[in-house]
FIBAMAR-437109 format. One record per atom (N, C-alpha, C, O, CB): atom name; x, y, z; residue in one letter. Coordinates in steps of 0.05 Angstrom, whole numbers, plus 32768, in hexadecimal, padded with zeros to 4 digits. Each point is the difference from the previous one (the first is absolute). Glycine has a CB too. Layout:
% residues N
  at     x     y     z  aa
  CA     X     Y     Z   A
...
END
This chain:
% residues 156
  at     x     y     z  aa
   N  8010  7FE8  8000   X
  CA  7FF0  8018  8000   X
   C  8011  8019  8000   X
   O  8011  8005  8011   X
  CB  7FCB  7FE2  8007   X
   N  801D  802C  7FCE   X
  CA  8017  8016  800B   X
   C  7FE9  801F  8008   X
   O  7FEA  8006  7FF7   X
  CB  804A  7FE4  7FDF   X
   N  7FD9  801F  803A   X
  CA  7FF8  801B  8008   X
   C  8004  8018  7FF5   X
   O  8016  800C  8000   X
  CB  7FEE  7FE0  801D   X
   N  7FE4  801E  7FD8   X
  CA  8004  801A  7FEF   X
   C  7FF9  8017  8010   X
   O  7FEA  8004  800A   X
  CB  800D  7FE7  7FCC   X
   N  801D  8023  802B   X
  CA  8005  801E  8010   X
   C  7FF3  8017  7FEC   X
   O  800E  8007  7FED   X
  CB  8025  7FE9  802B   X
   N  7FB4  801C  7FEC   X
  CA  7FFE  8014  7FE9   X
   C  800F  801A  800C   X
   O  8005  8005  8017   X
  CB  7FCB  7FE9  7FD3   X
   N  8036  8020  7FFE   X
  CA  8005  801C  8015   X
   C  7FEC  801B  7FFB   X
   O  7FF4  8004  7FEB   X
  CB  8042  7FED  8017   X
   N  7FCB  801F  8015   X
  CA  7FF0  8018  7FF7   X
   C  7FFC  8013  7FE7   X
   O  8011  8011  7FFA   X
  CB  7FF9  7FEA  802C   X
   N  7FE7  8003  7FD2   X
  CA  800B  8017  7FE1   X
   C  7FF5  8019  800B   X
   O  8007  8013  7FF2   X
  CB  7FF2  7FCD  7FDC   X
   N  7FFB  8026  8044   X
  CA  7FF7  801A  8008   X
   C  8022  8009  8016   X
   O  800F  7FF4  8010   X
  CB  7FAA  7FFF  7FEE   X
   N  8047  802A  7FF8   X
  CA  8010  8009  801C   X
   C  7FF8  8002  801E   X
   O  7FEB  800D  8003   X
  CB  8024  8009  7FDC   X
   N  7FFF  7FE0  8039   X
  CA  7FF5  8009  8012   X
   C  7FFF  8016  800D   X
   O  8013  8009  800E   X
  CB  7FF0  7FD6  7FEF   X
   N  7FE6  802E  8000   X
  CA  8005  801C  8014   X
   C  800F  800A  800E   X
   O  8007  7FF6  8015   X
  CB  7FDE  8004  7FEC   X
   N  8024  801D  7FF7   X
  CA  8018  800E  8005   X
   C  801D  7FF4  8005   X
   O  800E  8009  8013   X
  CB  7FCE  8011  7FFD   X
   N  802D  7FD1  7FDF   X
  CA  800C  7FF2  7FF9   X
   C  8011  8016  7FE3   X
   O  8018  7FFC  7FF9   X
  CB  7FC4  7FD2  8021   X
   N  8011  8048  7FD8   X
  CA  800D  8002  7FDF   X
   C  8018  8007  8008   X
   O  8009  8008  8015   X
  CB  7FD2  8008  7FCB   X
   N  8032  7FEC  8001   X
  CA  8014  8002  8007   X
   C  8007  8019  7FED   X
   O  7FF4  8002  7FEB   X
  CB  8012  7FCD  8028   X
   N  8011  8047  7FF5   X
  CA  800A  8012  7FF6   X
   C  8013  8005  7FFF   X
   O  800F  7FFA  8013   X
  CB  7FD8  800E  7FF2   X
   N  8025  8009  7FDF   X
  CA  8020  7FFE  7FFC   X
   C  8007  8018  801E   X
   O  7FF3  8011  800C   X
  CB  8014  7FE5  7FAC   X
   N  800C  8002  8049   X
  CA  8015  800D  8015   X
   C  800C  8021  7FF3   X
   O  800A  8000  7FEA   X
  CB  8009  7FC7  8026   X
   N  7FEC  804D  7FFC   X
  CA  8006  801A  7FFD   X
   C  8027  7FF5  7FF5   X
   O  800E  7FF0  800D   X
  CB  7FC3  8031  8023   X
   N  8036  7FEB  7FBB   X
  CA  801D  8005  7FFA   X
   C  800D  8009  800D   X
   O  7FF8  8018  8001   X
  CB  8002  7FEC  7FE2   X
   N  8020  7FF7  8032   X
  CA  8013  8013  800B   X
   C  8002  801A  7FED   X
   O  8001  8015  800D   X
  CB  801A  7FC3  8009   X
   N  7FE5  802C  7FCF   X
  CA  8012  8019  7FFC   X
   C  7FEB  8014  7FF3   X
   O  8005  8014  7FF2   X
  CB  802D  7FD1  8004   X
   N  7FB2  800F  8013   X
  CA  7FF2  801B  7FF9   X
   C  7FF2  800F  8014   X
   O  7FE8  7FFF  8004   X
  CB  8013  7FEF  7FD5   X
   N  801C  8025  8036   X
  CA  7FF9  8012  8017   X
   C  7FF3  801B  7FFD   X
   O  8003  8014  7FF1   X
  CB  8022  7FD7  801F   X
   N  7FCE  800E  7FFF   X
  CA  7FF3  801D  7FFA   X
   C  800B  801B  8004   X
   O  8010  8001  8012   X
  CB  7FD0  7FE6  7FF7   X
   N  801B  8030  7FE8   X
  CA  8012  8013  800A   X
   C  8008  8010  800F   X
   O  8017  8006  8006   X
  CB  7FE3  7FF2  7FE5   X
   N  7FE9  8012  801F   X
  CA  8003  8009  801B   X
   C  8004  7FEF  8019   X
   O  7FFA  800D  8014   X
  CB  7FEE  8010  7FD8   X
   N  8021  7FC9  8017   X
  CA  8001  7FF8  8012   X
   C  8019  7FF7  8010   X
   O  8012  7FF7  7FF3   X
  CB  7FC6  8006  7FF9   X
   N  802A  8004  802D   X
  CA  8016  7FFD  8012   X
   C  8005  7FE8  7FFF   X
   O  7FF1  7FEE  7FFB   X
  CB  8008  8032  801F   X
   N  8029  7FE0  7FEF   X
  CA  8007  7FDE  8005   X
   C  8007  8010  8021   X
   O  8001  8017  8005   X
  CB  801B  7FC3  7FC1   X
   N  7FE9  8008  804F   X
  CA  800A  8006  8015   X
   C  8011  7FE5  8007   X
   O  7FFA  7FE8  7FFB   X
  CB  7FE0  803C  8011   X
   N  803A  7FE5  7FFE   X
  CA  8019  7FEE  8011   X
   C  800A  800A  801D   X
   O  7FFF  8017  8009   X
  CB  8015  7FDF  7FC7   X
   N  7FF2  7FFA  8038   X
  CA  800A  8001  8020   X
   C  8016  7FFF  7FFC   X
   O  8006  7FF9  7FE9   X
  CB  7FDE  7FF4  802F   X
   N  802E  8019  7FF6   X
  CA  8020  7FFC  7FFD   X
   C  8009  8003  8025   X
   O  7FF9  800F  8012   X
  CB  800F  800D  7FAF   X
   N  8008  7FD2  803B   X
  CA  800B  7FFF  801C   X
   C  801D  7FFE  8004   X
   O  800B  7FF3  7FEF   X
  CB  7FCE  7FF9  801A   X
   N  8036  801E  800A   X
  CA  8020  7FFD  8002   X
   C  8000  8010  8020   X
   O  7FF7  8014  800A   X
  CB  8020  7FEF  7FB6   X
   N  7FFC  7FE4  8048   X
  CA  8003  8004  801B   X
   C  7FE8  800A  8016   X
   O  7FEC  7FF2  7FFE   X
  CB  8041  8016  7FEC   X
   N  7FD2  8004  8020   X
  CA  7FE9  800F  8013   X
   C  7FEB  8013  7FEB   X
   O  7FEB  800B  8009   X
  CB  803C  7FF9  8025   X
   N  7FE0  7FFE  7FB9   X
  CA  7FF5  8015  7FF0   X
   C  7FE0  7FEC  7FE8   X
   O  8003  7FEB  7FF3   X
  CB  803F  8039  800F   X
   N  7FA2  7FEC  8000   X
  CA  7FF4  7FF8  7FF6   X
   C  7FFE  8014  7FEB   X
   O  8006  8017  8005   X
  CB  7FEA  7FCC  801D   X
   N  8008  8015  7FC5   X
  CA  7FF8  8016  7FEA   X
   C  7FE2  7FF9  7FEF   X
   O  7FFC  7FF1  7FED   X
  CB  803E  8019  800C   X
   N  7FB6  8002  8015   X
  CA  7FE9  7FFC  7FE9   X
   C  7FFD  800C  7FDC   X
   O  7FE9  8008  7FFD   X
  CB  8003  7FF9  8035   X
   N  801D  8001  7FC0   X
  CA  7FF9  8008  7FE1   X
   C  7FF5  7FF5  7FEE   X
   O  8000  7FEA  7FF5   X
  CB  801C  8026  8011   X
   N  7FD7  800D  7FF5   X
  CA  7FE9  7FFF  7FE7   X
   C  8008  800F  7FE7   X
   O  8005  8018  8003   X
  CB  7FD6  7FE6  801E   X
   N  8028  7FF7  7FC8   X
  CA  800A  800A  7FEA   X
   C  7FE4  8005  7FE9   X
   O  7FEC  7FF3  7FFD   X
  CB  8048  7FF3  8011   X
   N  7FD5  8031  7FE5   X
  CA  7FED  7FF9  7FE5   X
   C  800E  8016  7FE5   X
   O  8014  800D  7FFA   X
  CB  7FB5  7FE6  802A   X
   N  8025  8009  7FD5   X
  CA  8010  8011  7FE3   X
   C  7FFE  801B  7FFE   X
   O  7FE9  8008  8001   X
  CB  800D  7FD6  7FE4   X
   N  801C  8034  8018   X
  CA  8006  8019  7FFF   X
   C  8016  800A  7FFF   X
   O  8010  7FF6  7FF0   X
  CB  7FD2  800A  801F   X
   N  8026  8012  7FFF   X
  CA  8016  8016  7FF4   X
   C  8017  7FFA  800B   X
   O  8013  800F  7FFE   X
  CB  7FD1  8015  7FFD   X
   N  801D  7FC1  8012   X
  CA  8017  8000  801B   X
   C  8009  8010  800E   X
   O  8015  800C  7FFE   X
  CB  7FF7  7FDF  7FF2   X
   N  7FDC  8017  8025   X
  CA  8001  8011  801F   X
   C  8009  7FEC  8006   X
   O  7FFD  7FEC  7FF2   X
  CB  7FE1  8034  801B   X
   N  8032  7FE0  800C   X
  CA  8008  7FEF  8015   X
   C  7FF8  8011  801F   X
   O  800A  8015  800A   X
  CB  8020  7FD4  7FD3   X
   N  7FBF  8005  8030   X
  CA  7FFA  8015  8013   X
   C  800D  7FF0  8020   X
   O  7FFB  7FE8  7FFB   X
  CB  7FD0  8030  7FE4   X
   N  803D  7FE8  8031   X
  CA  8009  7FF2  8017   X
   C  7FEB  800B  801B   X
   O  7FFD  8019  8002   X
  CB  803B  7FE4  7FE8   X
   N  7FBD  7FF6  8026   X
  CA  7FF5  800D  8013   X
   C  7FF5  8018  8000   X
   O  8001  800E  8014   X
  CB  8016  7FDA  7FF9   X
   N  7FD9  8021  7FD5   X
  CA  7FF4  8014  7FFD   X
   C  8017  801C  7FFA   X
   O  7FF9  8017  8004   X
  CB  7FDF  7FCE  801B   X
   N  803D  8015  7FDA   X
  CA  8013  800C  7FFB   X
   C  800A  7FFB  7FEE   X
   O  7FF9  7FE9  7FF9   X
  CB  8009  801D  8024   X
   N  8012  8008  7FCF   X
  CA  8013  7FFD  7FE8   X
   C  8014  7FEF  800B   X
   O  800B  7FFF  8016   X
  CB  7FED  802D  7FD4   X
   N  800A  7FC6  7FFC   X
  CA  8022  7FED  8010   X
   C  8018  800E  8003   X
   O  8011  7FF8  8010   X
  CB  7FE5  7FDE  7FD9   X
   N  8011  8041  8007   X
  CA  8016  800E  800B   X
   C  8000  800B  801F   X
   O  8013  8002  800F   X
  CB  7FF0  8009  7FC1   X
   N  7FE0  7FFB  8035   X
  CA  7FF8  800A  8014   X
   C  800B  7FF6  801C   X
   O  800F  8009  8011   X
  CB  7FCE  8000  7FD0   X
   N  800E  7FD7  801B   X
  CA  8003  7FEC  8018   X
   C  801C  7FEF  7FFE   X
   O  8005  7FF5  8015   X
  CB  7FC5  8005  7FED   X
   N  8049  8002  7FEB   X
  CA  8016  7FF8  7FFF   X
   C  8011  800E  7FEF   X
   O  8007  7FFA  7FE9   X
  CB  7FE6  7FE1  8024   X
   N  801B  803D  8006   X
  CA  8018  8012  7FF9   X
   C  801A  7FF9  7FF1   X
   O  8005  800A  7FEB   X
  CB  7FE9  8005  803B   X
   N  8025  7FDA  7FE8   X
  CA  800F  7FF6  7FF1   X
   C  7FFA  7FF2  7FE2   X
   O  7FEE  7FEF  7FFC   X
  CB  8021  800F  8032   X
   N  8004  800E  7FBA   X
  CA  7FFC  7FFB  7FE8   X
   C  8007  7FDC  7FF7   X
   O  7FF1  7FF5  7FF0   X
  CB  801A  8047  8009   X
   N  8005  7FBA  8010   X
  CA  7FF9  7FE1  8009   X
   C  7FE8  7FF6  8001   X
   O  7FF2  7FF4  7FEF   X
  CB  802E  8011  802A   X
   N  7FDD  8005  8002   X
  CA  7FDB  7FE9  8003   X
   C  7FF1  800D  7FEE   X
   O  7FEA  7FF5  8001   X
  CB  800D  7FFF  8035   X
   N  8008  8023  7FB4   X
  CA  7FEB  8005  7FF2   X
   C  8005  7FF0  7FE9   X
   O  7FEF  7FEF  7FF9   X
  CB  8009  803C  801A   X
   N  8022  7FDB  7FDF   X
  CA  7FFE  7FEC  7FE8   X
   C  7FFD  7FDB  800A   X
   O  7FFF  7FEE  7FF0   X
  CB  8024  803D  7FF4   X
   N  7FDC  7FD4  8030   X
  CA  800A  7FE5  800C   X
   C  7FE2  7FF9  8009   X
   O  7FFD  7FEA  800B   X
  CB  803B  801E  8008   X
   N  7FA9  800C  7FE9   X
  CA  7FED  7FF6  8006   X
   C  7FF5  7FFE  7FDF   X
   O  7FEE  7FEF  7FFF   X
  CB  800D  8022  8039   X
   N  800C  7FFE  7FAC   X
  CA  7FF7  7FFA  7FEB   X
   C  8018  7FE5  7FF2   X
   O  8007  8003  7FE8   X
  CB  7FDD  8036  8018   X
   N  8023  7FB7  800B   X
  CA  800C  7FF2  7FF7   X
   C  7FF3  7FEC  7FEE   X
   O  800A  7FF9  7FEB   X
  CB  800E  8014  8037   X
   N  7FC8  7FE9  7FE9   X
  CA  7FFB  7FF7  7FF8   X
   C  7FEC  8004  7FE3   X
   O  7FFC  7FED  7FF0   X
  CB  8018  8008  803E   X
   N  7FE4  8020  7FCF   X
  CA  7FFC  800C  7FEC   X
   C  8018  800C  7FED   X
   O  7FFA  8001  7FE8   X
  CB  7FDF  8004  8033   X
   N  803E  8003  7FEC   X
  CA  800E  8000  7FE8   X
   C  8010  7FE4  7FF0   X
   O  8006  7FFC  7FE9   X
  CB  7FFD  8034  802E   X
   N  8000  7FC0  7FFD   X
  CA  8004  7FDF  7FF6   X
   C  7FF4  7FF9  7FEB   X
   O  800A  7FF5  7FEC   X
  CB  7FF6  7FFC  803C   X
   N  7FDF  8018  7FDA   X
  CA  7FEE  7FF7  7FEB   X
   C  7FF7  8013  7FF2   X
   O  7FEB  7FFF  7FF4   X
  CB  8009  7FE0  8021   X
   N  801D  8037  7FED   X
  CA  7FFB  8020  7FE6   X
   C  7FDE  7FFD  8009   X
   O  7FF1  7FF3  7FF1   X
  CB  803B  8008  7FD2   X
   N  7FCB  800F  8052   X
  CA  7FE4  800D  7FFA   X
   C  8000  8015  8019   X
   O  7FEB  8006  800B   X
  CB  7FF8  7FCC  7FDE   X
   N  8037  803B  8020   X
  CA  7FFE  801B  8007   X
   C  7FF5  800C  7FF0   X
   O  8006  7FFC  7FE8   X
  CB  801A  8004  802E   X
   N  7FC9  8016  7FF5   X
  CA  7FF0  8012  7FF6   X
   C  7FE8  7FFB  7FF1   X
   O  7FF6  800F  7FEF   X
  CB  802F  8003  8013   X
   N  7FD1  7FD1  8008   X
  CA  7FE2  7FF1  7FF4   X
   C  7FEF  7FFE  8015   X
   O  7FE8  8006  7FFC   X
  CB  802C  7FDC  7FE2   X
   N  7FF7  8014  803F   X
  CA  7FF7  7FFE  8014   X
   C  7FFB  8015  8016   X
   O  8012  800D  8008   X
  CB  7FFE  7FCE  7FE8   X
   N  7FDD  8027  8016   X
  CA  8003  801B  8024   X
   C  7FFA  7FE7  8015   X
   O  7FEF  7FEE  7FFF   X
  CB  7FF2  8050  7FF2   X
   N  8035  7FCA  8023   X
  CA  7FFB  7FE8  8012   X
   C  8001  8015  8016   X
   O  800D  8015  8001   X
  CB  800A  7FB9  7FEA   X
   N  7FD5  8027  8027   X
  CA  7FFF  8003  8014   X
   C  8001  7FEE  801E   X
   O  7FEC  7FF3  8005   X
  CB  8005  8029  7FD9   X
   N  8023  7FE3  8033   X
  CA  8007  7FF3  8013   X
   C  7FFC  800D  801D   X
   O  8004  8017  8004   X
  CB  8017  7FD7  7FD8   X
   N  7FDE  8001  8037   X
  CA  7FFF  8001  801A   X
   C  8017  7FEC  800F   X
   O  8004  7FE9  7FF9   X
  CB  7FC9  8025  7FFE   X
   N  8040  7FFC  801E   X
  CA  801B  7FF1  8007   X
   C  7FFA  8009  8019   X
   O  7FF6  8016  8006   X
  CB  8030  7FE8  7FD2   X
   N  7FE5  7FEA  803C   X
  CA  7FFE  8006  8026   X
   C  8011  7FED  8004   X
   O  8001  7FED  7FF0   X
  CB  7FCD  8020  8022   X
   N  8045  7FF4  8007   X
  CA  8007  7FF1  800E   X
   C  801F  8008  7FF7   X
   O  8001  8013  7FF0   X
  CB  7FD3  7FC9  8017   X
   N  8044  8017  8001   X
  CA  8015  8002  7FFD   X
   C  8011  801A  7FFD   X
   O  7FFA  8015  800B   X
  CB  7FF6  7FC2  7FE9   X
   N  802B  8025  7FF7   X
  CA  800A  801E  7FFE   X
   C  7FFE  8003  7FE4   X
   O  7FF0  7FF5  7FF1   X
  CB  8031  800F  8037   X
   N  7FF6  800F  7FD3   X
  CA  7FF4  800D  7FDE   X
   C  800E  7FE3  7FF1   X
   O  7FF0  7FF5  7FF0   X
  CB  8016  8051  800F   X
   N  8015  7FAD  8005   X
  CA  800A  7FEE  7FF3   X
   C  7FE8  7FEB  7FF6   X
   O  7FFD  7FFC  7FE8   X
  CB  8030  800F  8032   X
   N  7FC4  7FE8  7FF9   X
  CA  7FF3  7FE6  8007   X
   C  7FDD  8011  7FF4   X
   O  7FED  7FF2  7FFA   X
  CB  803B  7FF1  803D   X
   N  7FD7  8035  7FC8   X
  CA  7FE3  800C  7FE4   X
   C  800B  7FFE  7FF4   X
   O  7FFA  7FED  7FF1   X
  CB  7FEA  8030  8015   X
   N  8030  7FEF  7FF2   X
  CA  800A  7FF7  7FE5   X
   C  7FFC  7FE9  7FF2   X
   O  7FF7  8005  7FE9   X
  CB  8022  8013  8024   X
   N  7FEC  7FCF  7FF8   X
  CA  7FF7  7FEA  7FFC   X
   C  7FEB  7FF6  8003   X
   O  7FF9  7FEB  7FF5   X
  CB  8026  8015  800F   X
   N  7FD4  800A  8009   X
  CA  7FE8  7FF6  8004   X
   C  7FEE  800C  7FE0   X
   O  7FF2  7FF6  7FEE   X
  CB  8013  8009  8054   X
   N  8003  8016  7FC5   X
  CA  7FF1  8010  7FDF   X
   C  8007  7FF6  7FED   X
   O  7FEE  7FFF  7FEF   X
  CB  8013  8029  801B   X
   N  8015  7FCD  7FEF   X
  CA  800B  7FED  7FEA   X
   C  7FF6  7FF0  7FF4   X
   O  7FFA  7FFF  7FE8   X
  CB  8020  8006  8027   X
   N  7FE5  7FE6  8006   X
  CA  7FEA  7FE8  8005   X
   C  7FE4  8007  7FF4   X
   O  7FFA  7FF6  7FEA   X
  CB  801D  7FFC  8044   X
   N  7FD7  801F  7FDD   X
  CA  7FEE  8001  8000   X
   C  7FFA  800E  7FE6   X
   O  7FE8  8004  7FF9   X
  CB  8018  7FF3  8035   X
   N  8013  8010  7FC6   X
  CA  8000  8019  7FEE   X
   C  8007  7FE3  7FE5   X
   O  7FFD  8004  7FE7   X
  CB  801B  803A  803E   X
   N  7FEC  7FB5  7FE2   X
  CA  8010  7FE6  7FF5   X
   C  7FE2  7FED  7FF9   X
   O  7FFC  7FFB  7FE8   X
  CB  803A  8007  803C   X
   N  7FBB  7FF7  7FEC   X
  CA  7FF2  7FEE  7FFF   X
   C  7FDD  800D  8000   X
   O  7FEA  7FF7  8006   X
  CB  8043  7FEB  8011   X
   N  7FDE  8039  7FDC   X
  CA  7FE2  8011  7FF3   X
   C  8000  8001  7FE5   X
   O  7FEF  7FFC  7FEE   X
  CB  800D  8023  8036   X
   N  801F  7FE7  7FDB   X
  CA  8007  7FFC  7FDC   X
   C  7FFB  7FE3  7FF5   X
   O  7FF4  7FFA  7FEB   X
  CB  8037  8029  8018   X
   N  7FDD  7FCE  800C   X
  CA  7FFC  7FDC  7FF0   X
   C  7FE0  7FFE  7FFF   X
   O  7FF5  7FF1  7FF0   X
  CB  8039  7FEF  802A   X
   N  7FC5  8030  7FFA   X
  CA  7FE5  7FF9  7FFF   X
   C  7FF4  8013  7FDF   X
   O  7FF1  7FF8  7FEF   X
  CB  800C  8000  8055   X
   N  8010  801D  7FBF   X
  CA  7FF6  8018  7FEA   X
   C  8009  7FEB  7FE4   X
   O  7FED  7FF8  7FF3   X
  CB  8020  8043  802C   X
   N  8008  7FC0  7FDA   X
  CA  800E  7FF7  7FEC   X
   C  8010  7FE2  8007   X
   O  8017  8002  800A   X
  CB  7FEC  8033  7FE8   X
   N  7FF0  7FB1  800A   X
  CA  8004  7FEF  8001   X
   C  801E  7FF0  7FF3   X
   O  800E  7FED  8006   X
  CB  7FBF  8020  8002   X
   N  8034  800C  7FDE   X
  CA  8014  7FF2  7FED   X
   C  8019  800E  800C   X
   O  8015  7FFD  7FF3   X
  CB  7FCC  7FFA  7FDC   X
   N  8021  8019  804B   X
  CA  8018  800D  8010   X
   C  8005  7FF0  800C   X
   O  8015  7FF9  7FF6   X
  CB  7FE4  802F  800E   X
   N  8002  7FC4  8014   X
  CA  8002  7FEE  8008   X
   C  8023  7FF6  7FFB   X
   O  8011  8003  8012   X
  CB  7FB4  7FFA  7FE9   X
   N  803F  7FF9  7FEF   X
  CA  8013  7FF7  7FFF   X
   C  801F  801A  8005   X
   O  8014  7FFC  800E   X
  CB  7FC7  7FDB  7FD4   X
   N  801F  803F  8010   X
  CA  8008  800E  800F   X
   C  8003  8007  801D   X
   O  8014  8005  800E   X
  CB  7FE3  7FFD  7FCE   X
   N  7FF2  7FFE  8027   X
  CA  800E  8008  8028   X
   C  8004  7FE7  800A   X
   O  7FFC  8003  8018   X
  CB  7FE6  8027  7FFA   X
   N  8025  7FBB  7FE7   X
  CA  8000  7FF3  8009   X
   C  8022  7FFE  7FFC   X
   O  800C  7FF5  8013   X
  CB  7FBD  7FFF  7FEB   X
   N  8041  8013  7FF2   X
  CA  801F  7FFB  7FF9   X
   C  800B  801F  8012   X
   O  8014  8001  800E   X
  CB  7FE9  7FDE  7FB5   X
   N  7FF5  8031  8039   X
  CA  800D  801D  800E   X
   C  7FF9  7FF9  8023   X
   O  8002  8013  8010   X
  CB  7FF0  801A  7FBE   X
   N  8008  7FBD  8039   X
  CA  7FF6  7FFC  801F   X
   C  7FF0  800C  8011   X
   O  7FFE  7FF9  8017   X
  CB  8022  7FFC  7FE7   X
   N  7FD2  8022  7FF7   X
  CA  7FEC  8012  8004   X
   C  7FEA  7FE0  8015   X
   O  7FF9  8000  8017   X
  CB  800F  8032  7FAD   X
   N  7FF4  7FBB  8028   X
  CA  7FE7  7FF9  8014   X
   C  800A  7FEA  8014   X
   O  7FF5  7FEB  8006   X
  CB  7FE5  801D  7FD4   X
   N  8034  7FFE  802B   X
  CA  8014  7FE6  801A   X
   C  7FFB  800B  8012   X
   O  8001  8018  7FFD   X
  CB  8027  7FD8  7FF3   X
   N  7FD1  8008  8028   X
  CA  7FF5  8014  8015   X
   C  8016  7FFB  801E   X
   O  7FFB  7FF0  8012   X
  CB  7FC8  800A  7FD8   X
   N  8051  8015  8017   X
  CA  8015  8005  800E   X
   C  7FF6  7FF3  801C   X
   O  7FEF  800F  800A   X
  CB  8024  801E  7FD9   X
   N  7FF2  7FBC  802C   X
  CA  7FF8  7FF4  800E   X
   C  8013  800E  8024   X
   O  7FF6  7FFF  8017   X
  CB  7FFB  7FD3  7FB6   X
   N  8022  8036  802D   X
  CA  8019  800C  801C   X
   C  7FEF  800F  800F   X
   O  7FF4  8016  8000   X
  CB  803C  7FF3  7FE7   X
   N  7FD2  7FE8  8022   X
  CA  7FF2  801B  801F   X
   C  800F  7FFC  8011   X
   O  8013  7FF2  7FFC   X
  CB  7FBE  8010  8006   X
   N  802B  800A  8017   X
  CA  8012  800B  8018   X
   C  7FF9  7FDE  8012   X
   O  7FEC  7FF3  8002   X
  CB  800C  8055  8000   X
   N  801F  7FB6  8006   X
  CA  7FFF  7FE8  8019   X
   C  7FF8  800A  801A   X
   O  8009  8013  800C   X
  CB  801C  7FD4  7FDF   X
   N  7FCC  800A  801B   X
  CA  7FF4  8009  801F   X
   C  8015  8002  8018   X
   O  8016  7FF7  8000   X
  CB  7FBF  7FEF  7FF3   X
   N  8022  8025  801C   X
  CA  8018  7FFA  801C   X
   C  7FFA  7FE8  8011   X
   O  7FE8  7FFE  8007   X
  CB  8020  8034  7FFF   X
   N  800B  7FBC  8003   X
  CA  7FF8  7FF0  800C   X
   C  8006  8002  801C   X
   O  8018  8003  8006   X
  CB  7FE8  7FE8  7FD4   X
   N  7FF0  8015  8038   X
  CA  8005  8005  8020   X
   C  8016  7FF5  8010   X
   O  8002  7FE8  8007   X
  CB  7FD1  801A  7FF8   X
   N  8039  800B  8004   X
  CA  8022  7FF4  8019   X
   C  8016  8009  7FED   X
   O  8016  7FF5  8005   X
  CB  7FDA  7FD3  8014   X
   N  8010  8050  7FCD   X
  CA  8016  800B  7FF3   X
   C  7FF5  801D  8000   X
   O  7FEC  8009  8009   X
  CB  8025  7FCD  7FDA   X
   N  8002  8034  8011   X
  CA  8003  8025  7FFB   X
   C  7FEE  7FFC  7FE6   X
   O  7FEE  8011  8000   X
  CB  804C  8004  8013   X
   N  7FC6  7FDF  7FDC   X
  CA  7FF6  8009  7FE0   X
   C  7FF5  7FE2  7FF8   X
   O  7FF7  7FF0  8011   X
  CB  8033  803B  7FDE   X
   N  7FD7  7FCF  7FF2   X
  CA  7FF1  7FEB  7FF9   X
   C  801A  7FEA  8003   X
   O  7FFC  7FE8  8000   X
  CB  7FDA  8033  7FDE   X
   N  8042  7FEF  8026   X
  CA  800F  7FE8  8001   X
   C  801D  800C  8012   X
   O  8013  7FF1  8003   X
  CB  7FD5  7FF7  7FC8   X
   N  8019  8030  803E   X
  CA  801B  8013  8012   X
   C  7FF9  7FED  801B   X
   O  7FEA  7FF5  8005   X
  CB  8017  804D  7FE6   X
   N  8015  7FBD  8023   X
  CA  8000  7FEF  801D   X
   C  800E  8013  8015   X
   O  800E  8012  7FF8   X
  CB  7FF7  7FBB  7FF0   X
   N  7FF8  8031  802B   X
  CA  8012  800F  8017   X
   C  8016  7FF9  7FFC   X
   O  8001  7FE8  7FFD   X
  CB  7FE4  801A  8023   X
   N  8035  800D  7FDE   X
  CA  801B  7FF7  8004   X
   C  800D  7FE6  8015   X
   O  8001  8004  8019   X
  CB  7FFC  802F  7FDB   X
   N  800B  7FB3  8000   X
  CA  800B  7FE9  8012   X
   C  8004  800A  8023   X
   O  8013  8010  7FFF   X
  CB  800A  7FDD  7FCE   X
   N  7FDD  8011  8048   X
  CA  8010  8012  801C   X
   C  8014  7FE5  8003   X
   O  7FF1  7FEF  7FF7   X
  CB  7FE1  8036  802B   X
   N  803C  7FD3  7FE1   X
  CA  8013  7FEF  8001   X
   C  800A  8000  802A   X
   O  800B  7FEC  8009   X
  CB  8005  8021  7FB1   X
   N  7FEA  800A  8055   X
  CA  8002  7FFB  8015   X
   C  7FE9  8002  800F   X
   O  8000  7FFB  8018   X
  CB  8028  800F  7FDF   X
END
């Protein structure tokens, strides 16, 4: 005796099925956002298309990071992938010092663009933009001076 299995020819309700939205057709007015993190430092950023503002904590980046270093050293990741002056990004950064925002903005500034432009990806991926700097500070452990300094040997 064999067993015949029919199958449904009707769909089941709310079952249809639909093609999937394309990564690369973004809309234009719309924001990407990334987090970026390094050391004690968080960075929230939102990017989208325009004139390349770079705003920092409601401020200009020359503004909030005086030294000419950390400024070119926060568009790094936009000139890697030549689209300085497509994007206005705007970032929020807390915690840590200016070194450790700095990176944090990178990151985050890093992993808004892969979201904006998929085919960059391989780019920031070779420039290390999206590696997320793991070093943080070692704790102190109780019965020393620091995370690892000891009291001097007393020998008498």
């Amino acid at each position: 005796m064999t067993l015949e299995i029919k199958k449904a020819k009707k769909p089941v309700a709310g079952l249809e099925t639909k093609e999937a939205p394309k990564k690369t057709e973004k809309a234009a007015g719309s924001s990407f956002y990334g987090t970026g993190r390094r050391k004690t430092s968080v960075a929230r950023v939102w990017i989208k298309a325009g004139s390349g503002k770079v705003t920092v904590n409601k401020r200009i980046l020359e503004e909030y990071f005086p030294r000419d270093a950390y400024s070119r050293s926060v568009l790094g990741p936009l000139s890697a992938t030549k689209t300085i002056g497509q994007y206005d990004v705007k970032c929020t950064v807390q915690g840590g010092g200016l070194s450790g925002q700095v990176g944090a903005i990178i990151h985050g500034m890093a992993r808004a663009l892969d979201k904006a432009a998929p085919e960059l990806h391989e780019i920031l991926r070779k420039g290390g933009f999206l590696t997320r700097d793991s070093r943080t500070v070692e704790r102190k452990k109780y019965g020393l001076l620091k995370a690892r300094k000891r009291t001097p040997f007393k020998r008498r």
